[in-house]
DOMIVO-443035 format. One line per 8 residues: number of its first residue (from 1); for each residue x, y, z of C-alpha. Coordinates in nm, 2 decimals, decimal comma. Example, Ala and Ser with C-alpha at 12.3 -4.5 7.8 and 13.67 -1.06 7.14 Angstrom:
<atoms>
1) 1,23/-0,45/0,78 | 1,37/-0,11/0,71
</atoms>
This chain:
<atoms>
1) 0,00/0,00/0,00 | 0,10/0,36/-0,04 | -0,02/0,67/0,09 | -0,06/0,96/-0,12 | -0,22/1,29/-0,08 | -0,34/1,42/-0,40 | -0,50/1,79/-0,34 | -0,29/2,05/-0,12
9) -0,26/2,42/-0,17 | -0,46/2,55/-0,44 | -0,61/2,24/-0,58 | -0,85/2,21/-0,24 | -0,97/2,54/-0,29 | -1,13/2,40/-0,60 | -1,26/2,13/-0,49 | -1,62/2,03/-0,58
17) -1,93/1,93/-0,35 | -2,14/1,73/-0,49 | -2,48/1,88/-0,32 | -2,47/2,14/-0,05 | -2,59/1,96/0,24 | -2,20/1,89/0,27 | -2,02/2,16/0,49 | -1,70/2,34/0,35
25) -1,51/2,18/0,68 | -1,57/1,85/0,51 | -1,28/1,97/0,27 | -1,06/2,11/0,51 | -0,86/1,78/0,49 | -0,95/1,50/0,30 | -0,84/1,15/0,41 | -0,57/0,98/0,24
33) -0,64/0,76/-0,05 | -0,45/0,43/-0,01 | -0,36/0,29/-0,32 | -0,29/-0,11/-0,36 | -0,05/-0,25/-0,63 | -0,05/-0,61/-0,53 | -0,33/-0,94/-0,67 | -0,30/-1,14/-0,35
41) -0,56/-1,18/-0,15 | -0,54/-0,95/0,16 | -0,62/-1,05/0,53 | -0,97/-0,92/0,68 | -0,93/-0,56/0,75 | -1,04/-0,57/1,13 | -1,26/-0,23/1,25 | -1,04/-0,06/1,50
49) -1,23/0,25/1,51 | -1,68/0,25/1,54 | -1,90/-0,02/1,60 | -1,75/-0,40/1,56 | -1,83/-0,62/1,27 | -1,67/-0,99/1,16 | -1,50/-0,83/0,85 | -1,52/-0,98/0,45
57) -1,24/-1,11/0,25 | -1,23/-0,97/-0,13 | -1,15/-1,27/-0,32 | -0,77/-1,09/-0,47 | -0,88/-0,78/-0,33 | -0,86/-0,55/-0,04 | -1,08/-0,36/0,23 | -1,04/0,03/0,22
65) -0,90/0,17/0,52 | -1,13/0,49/0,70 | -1,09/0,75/0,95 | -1,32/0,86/1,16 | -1,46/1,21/1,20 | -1,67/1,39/1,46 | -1,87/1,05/1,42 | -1,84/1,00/1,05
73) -1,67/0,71/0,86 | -1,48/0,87/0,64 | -1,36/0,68/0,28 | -1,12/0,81/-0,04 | -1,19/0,70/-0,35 | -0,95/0,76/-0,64 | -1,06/0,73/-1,01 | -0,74/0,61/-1,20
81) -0,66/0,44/-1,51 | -0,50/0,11/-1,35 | -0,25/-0,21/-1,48 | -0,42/-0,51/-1,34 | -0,25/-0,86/-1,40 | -0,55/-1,09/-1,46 | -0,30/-1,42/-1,42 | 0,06/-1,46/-1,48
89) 0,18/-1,37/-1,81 | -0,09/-1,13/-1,88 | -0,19/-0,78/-1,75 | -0,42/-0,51/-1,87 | -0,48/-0,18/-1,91 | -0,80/-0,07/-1,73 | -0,98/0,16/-1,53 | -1,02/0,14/-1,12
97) -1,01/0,26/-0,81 | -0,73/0,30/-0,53 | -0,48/0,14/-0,77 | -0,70/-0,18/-0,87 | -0,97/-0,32/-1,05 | -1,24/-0,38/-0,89 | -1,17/-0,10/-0,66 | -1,14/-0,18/-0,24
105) -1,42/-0,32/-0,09 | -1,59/-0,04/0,12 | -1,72/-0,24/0,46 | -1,95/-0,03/0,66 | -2,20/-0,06/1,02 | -2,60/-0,01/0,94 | -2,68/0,35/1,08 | -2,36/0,46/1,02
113) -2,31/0,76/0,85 | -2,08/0,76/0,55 | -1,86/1,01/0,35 | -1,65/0,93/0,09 | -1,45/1,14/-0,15 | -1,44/1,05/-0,50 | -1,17/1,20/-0,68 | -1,16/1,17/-1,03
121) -0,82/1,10/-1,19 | -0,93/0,97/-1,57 | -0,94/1,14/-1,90 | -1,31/1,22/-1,87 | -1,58/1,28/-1,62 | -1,71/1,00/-1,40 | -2,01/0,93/-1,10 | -2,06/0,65/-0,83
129) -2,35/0,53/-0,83 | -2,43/0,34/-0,50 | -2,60/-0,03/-0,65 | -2,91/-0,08/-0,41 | -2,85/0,15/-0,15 | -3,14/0,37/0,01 | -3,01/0,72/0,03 | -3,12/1,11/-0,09
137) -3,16/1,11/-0,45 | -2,89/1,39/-0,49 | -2,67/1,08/-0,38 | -2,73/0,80/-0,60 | -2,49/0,89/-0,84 | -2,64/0,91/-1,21 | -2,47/1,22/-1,43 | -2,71/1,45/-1,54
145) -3,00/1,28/-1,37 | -2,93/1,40/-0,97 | -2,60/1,52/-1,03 | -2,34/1,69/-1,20 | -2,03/1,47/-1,34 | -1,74/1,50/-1,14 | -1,50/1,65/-1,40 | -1,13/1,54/-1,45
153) -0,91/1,68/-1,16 | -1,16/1,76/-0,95 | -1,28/1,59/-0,59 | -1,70/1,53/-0,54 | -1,79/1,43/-0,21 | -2,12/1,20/-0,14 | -2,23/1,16/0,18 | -2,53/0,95/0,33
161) -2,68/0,70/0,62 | -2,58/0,31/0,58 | -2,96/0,27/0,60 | -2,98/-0,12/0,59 | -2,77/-0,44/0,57 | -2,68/-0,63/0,28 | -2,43/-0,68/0,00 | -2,42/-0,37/-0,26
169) -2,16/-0,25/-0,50 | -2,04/0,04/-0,67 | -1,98/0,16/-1,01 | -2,00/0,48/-1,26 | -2,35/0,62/-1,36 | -2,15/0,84/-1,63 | -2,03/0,64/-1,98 | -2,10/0,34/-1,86
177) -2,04/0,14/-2,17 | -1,66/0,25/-2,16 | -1,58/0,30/-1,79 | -1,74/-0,07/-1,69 | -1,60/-0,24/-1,95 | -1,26/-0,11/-1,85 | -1,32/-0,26/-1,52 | -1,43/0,01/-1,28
185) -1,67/-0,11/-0,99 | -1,62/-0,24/-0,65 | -1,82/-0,42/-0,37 | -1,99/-0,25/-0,02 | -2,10/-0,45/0,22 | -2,31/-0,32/0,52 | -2,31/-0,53/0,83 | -2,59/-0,52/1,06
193) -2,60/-0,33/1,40 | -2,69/-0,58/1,64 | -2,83/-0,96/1,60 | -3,09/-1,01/1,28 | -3,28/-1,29/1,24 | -3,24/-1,34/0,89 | -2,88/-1,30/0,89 | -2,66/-1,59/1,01
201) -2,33/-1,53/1,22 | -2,06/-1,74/1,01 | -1,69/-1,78/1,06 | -1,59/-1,70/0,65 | -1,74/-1,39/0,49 | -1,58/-1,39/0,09 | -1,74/-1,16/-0,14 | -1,63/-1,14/-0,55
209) -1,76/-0,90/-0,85 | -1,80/-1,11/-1,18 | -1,67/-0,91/-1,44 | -1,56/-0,99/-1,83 | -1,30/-0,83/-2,09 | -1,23/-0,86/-2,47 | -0,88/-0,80/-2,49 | -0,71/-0,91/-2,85
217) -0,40/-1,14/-2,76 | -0,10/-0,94/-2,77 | -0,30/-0,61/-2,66 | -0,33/-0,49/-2,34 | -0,62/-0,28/-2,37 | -0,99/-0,41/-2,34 | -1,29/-0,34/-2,66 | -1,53/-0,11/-2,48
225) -1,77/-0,18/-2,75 | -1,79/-0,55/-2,70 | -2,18/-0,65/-2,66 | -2,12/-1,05/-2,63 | -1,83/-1,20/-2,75 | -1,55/-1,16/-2,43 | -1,29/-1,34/-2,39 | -1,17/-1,28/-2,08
233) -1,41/-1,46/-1,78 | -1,30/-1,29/-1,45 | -1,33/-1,30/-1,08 | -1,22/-0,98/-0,93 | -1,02/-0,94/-1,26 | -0,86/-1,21/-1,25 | -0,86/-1,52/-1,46 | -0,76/-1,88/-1,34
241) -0,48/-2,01/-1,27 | -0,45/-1,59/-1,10 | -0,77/-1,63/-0,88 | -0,71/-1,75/-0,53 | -0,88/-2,08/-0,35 | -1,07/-2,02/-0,10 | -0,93/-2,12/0,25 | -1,17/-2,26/0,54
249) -1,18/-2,51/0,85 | -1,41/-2,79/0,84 | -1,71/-2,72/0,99 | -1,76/-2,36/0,91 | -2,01/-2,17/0,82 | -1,88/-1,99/0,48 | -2,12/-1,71/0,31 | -2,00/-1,59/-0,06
257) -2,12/-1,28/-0,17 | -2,12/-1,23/-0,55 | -2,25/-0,96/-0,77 | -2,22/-0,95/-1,13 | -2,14/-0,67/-1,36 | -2,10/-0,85/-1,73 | -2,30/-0,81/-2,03 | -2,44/-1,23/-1,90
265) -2,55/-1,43/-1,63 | -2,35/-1,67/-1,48 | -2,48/-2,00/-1,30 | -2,24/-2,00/-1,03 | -2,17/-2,37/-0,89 | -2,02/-2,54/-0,59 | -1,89/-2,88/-0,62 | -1,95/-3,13/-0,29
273) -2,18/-2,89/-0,08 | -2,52/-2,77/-0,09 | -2,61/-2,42/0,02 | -2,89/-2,18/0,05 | -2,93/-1,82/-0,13 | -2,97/-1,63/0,18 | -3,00/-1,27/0,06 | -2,93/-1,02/-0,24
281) -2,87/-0,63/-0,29 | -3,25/-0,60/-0,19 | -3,21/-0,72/0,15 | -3,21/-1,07/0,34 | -3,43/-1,34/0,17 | -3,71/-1,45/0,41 | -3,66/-1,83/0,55 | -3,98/-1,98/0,35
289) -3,74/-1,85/0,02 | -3,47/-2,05/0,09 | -3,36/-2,39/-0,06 | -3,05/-2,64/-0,08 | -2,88/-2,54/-0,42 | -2,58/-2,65/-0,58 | -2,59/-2,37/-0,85 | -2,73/-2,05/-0,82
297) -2,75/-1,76/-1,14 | -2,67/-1,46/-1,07 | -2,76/-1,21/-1,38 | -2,65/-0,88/-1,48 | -2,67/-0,61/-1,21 | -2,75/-0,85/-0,90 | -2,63/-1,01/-0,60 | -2,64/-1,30/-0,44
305) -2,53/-1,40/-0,08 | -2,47/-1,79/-0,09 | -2,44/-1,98/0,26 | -2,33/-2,32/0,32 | -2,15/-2,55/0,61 | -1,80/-2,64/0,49 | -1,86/-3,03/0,60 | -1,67/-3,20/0,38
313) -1,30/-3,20/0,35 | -1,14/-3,21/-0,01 | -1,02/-2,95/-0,27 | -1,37/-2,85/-0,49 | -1,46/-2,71/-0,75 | -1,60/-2,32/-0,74 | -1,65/-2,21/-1,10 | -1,96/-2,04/-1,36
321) -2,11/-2,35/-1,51 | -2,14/-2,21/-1,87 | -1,83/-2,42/-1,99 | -1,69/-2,10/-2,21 | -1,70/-1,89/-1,93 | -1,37/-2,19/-1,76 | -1,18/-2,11/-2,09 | -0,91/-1,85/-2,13
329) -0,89/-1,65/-2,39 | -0,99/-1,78/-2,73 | -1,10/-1,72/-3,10 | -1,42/-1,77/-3,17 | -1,41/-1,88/-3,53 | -1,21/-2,17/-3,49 | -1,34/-2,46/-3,66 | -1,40/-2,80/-3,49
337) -1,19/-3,03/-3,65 | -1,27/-3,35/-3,42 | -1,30/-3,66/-3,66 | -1,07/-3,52/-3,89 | -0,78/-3,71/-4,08 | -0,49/-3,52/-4,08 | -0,27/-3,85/-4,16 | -0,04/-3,77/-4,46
345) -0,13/-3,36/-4,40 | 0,05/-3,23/-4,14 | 0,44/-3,28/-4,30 | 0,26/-3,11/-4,66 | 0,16/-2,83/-4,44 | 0,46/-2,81/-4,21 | 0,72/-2,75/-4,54 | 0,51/-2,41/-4,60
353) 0,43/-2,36/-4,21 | 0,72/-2,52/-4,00 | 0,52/-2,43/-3,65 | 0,18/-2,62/-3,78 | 0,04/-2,85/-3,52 | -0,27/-3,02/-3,52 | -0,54/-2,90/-3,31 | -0,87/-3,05/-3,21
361) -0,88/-3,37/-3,39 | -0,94/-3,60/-3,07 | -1,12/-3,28/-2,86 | -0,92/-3,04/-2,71 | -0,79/-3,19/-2,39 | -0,44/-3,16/-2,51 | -0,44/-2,77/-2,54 | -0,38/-2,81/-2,15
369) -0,07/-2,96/-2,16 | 0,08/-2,82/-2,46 | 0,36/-2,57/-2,40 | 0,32/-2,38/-2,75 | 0,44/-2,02/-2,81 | 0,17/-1,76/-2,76 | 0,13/-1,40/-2,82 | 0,29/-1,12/-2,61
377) 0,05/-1,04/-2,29 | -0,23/-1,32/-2,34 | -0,34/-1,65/-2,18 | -0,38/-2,01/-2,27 | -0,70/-2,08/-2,34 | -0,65/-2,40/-2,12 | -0,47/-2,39/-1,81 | -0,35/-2,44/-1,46
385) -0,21/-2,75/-1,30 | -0,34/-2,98/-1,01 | -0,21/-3,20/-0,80 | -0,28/-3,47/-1,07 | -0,16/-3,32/-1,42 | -0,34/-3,02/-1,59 | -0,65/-2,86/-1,46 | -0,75/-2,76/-1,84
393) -0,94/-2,44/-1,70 | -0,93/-2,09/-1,71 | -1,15/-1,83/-1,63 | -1,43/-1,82/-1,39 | -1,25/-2,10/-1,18 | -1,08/-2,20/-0,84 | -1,12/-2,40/-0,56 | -1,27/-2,41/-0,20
401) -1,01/-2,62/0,01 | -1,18/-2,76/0,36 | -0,94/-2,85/0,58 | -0,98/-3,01/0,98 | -0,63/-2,88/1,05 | -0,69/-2,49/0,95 | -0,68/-2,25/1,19 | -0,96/-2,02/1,27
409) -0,91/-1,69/1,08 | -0,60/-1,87/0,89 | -0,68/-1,81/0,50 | -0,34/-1,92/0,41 | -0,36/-2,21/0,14 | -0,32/-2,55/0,27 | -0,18/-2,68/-0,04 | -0,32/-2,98/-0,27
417) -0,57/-3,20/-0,06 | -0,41/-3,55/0,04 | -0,70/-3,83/-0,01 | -0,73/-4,10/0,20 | -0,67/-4,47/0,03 | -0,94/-4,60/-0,13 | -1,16/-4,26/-0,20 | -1,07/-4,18/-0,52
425) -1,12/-4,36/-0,90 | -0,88/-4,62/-0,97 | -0,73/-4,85/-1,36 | -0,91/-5,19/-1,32 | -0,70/-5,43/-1,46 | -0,92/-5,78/-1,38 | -1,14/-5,90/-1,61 | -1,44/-5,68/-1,74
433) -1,78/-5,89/-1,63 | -2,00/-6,02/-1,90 | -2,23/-5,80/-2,05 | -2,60/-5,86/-1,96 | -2,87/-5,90/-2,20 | -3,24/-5,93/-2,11 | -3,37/-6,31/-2,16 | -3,61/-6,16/-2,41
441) -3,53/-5,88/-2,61 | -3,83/-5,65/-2,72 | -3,92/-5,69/-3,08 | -3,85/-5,40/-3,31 | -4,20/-5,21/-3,38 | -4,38/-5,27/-3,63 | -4,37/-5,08/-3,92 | -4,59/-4,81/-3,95
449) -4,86/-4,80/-4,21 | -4,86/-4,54/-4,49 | -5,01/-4,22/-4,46 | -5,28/-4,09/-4,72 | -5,24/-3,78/-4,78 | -5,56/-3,57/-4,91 | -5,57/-3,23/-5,00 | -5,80/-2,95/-4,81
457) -6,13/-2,95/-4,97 | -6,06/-3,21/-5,22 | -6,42/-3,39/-5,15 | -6,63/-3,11/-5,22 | -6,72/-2,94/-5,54 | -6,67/-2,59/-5,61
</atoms>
């Protein structure tokens, strides 16, 4: 992290309020924006200062540090174009907050009262809108609707009542084709005050943004005016094998909160467990709503708090179930070649094209172990190695490990999951047994008789 103070001298005379109710002491000095540089997945920031709370983890992400002030919580928010890696090999140009794409989590009491300062450090004007909170109007955050864009250079400062708990987000109200697609948005979560009946105590609070980039291999720079065709599938932008597991003690009680902000939905889905959709940017879901799930979607715009019992030990799966959406980046116009005889082609082809290799003849299972060139700054579309040879994944992808011997509040990884003798598939090398056939077999049908065919209205005269 780094500490830097942006406005001194002059430039905080100019700074601009984003409605009046705000006082002119509130810019007297603003807190410092911390910025993060790093991908890891940071410890829960515990509250040291205003009412307690069991703090989130942002899945390769970060909590944003306040101050408090005569009873306020006090954030800073820098807009900033940002380098994000999205895995190993590969980073991208984007658009954030504090340093990062998504931005820091902002974690918050209900009934607190919250200011943040937005400072806005892009090429063009930008908002934050406030995704599900209740608050003024002159504080949800949509340019030219209840507010004035905050132009480049200059500081806004929003400022309203955590009025209820939940999981929200953030993101611009102002070009939002070009300033979401380049990755700005970040989660808020608000926990509540005292003991809610519809809101469990748990011992692992994760929360992730789903978000999704089309950047040409070799580029670094993501298409803005990409409607459907991504390919980049990202968690926090990131992309497997760069998203972290997720680290928990048998027997806890884990919660996930997602949101998504792609141009899709995404059927998110947890291998070995079932759990319960306890509660979305409107509010905690009512008990009677409630139901074992093993994949819940989560469309454009929404939330979704997932809650479960980590009671069985193992490394599983945590990934979107649309199978494109576990794939790295790929071309979309490659044809599928499975059946095909290349016998006899590939040395004709190789004299004019020494680097030709054969792709996708028996399926494309060995694009994850092949170690072929690729572009400057991109991904393999298959990737990421277990503990048993190649993952062949990408994307929207990682793994819950449960472990007995983890430590409360320990979210360090474990490593690979040892399984005990006997609990895992195995080569059978005896003999095959006999293949059963029923004593009598069912006669084929009968053939069905021909059909007459007779023309409307060929019985009557005209």
């Amino acid at each position: 992290m780094q500490r830097r103070h942006f406005f001194t001298g002059a430039a905080l005379s100019t700074a601009a309020v984003a409605v009046a109710s705000v006082s002119r002491v509130a810019l007297a000095a603003l807190p410092e924006p911390v910025i993060m540089r790093g991908t890891a997945t940071a410890p829960p920031l515990a509250p040291t200062t205003g009412r307690p709370y069991r703090p989130v983890v942002t899945l390769n992400g970060w909590t944003a540090p306040w101050r408090m002030k005569d009873g306020v919580k006090e954030f800073h928010l820098v807009a900033e174009p940002v380098v994000r890696e999205i895995a190993p090999g590969m980073q991208a140009t984007l658009w954030g907050y504090n340093g990062q794409s998504p931005g820091p989590t902002i974690e918050v009491v209900e009934g607190d009262r919250v200011r943040v300062f937005v400072t806005n450090k892009l090429p063009e004007h930008t908002t934050i809108h406030w995704h599900g909170q209740r608050l003024p109007n002159g504080m949800d955050g949509v340019g030219g609707l209840t507010q004035p864009q905050i132009p480049v250079g200059k500081t806004f400062v929003y400022e309203f009542v955590a009025r209820r708990p939940g999981t929200f987000m953030y993101h611009p109200h102002a070009d939002e084709m070009t300033q979401m697609a380049m990755g700005m948005m970040g989660f808020w979560v608000t926990h509540p005050k005292a003991p809610h009946p519809l809101i469990s105590e748990v011992d692992r609070d994760f929360c992730f943004l789903l978000n999704a980039y089309d950047i040409e291999p070799g580029a670094s720079t993501p298409k803005v005016n990409t409607m459907l065709d991504f390919n980049l599938w990202t968690w926090n932008s990131r992309a497997f094998p760069g998203i972290d597991s997720l680290n928990v003690r048998l027997g806890d009680r884990v919660r996930l909160r997602v949101g998504n902000l792609t141009m899709t939905n995404h059927p998110i889905h947890l291998h070995g467990h079932e759990f319960e959709v306890t509660g979305s940017d409107g509010g905690p879901w009512p008990l009677a709503a409630r139901c074992p799930e093993v994949t819940a979607d989560v469309a454009v715009g929404q939330m979704r708090q997932l809650e479960f019992v980590a009671d069985e030990e193992g490394d599983w799966a945590l990934h979107c179930h649309k199978s494109h959406h576990t794939m790295n980046a790929m071309g979309h116009g490659v044809p599928t070649m499975i059946g095909v005889d290349h016998l006899g082609l590939v040395k004709k082809i190789q004299k004019l094209i020494p680097d030709y290799m054969v792709m996708g003849e028996r399926g494309m299972a060995d694009m994850g172990e092949m170690e072929m060139p690729l572009p400057d700054n991109t991904l393999p579309m298959m990737t990421g190695t277990g503990p048993f040879g190649p993952l062949e994944m990408g994307g929207m992808f990682t793994t819950l490990k449960v472990r007995r011997d983890q430590a409360p509040n320990d979210y360090r990884d474990p490593g690979w999951f040892t399984q005990p003798p006997g609990t895992r598939p195995f080569e059978w090398t005896g003999a095959l047994p006999a293949t059963s056939r029923p004593a009598n077999p069912v006669a084929a049908p009968a053939q069905s008789p021909a059909l007459t065919v007779k023309k409307p209205g060929a019985d009557h005269k005209h």
